[in-house]
C-alpha positions as CSV (number, residue, x, y, z in Angstrom):
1,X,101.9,93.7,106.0
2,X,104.6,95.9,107.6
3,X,104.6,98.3,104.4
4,X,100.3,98.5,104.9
5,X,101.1,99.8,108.0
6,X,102.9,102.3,107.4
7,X,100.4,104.1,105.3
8,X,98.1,103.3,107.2
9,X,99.4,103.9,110.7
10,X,101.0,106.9,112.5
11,X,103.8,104.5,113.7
12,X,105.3,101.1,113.2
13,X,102.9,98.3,114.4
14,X,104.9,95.7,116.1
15,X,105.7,92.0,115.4
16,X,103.3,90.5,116.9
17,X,99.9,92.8,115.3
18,X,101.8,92.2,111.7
19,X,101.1,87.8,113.0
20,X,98.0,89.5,113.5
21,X,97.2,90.8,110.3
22,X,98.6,88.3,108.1
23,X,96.5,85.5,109.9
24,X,93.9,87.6,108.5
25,X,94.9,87.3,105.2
26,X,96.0,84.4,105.6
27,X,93.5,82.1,107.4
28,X,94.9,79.0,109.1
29,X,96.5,77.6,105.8
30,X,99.5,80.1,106.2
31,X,101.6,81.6,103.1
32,X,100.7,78.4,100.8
33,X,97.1,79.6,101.0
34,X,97.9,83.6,99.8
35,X,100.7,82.8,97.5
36,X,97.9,80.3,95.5
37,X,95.3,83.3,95.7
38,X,98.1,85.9,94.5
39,X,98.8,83.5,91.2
40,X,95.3,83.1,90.9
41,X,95.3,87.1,90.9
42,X,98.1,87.9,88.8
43,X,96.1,84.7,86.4
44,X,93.0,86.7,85.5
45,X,91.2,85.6,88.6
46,X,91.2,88.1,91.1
47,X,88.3,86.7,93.3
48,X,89.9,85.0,96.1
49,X,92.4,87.7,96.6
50,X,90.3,90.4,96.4
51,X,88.3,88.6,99.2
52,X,91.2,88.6,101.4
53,X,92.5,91.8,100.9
54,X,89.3,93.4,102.0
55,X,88.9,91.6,105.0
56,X,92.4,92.4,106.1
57,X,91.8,96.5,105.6
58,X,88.6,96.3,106.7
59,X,91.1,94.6,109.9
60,X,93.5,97.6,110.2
61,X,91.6,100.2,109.4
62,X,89.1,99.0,112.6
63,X,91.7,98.2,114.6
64,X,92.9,100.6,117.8
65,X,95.9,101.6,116.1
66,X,94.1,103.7,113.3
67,X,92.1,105.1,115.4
68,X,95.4,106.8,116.7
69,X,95.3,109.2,114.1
């Protein structure tokens, strides 16, 4: 999340917006839940992952802190 951010963002984000984010990616089933999708990604299978990783730029890029620059 934190390397995103950075180019993304004009300046670090802090702990609490990275929670942020990666609940995003995330969803309520934590880690467990993105390191299945990765597998499934790096497997040939890119659907689930590619899910999630648009919904969390479409997240960062709406949120205050892009609009910075």
């Amino acid at each position: 999340m934190s390397e995103i951010a950075q180019y993304l963002y004009p300046e670090d984000i802090d702990q609490s917006r990275v929670d942020y984010f990666k609940d995003i990616l995330t969803g309520t089933l934590g880690d467990v839940y993105w390191t299945g999708a990765w597998a499934d990604y790096v497997g040939g299978d890119d659907t689930t992952a590619r899910i999630r990783l648009n919904e969390l730029l479409t997240a960062m890029v709406n949120a205050a802190e892009f609009q910075i620059m």
